[in-house]
N, C-alpha and C positions, 0 to 999 in steps of 0.2 A: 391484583393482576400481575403476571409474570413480565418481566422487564421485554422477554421476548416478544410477545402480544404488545406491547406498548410502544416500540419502537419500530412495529411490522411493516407499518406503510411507508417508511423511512427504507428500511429493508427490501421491501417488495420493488420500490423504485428503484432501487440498486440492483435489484437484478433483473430487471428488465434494460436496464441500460448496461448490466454486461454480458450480458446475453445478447443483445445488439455489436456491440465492439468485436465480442467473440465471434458471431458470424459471421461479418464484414470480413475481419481479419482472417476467417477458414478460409470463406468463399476466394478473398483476392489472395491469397497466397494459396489456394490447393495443399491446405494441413489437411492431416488426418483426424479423422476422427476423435479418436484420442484427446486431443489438442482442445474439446470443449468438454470432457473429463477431467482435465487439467486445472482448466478453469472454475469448473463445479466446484472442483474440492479444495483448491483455495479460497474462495469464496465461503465455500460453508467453516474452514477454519476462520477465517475473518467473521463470519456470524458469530462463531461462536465464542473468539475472544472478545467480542463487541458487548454479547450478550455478560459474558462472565466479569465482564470491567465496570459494565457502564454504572453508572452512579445511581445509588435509590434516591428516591424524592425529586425528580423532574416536575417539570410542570407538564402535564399528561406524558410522561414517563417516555417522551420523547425525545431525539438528537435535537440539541442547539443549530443555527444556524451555520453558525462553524463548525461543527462535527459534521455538520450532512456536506459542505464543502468539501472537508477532509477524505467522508465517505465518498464522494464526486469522486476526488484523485485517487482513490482506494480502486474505483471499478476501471480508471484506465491503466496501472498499475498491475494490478493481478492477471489481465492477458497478456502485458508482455514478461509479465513470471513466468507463464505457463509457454512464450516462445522459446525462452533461454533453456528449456531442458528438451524442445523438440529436437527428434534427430534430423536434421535438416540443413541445409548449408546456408547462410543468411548472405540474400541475394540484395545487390546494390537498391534496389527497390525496396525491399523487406529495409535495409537499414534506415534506406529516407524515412518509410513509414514511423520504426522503432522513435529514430528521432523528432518527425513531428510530435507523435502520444508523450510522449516525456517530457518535450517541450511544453505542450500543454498542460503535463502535472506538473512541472516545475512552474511555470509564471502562475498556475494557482495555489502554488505552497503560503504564498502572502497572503492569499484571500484568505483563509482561517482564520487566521493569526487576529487581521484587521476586523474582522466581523467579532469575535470577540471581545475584543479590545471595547468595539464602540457599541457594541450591546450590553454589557457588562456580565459578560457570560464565561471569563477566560474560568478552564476549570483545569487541576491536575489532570485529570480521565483525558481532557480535549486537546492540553498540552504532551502526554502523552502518545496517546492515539497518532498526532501527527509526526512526533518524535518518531515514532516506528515504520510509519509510512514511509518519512524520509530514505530511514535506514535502509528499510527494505530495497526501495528506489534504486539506491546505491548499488546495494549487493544486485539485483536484477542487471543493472546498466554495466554491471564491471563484468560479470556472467557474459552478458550479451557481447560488447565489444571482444571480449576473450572469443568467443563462438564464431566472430565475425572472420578468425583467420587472420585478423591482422596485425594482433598482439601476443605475449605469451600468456598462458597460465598468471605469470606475476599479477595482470590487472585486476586479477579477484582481488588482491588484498587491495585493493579502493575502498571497497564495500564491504569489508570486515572489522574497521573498526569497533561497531557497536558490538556485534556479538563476539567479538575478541574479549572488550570490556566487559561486558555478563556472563562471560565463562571465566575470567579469571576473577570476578566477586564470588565465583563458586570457591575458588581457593583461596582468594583473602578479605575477610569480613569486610574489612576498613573500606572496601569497593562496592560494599550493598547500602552503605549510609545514605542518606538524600543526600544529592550536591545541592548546595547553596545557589540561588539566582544567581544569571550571570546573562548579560548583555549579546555572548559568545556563543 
């Protein structure tokens, strides 16, 4: 069976709860159209770097208890990607909101972490996956506060570290090696 088909119902619940976030969020803000376009197709990128990562030989070939957490802050995560490119002015309201959703994916970046730990499920794939959610997080959040008007341009590089990092292992090997564990 294909990893896709075996992690479907994992999947399908993911997008039925961002499919919910995204309308909430059109409806209370009067976004366009567009705006669950946006959504879609990050979404389907996230399927399908999920699909193309995930590890063979699961136990019914599906996300861990911490991956489907991860997945959780994945689907609040991805509509506020898709506000940071809306052409729109982000109103005092729109900020509270941005900041509630974030909050909420930040105080559950720990629940992964701890659900694996105490299942004994921690996996590269699930250490990963959350490793990039974070990142993304980041670049999103510096995006948005930059868009909010009330900082410059400089706040993107907040959220560039990571792919700073993996563009310059394009230019020196010595930056594509596994790092070592680290507490940090």
């Amino acid at each position: 069976r294909s990893r896709l088909w075996q992690s479907s119902s994992d999947l399908a619940l993911a997008l039925v709860t961002i499919t919910t976030l995204a309308a909430t969020t059109w409806w209370f803000f009067g976004l366009p159209v567009s705006y669950f376009a946006q959504v879609a197709a990050a979404y389907l990128v996230l399927v399908c770097l999920l699909v193309s990562y995930l590890p063979e030989g699961r136990t019914r070939g599906e996300l861990s208890a911490a991956n489907r957490a991860t997945l959780g802050r994945a689907m609040l995560v991805l509509p506020l990607s898709a506000l940071a490119v809306q052409p729109i002015l982000i109103t005092d309201d729109m900020a509270w909101y941005i900041i509630a959703v974030a909050t909420v994916a930040l105080v559950l970046d720990g629940v992964d972490g701890w659900l694996a730990r105490r299942s004994g499920t921690s996996t590269e794939f699930g250490a990963r996956f959350d490793m990039e959610l974070d990142s993304f997080l980041m670049l999103v959040l510096s995006i948005l506060v930059w868009r909010s008007g009330k900082v410059g341009a400089w706040a993107i590089l907040i959220g560039l570290p990571r792919y700073l990092f993996v563009a310059s292992g394009w230019i020196w090997s010595m930056l594509r090696v596994e790092l070592p564990p680290s507490a940090r």
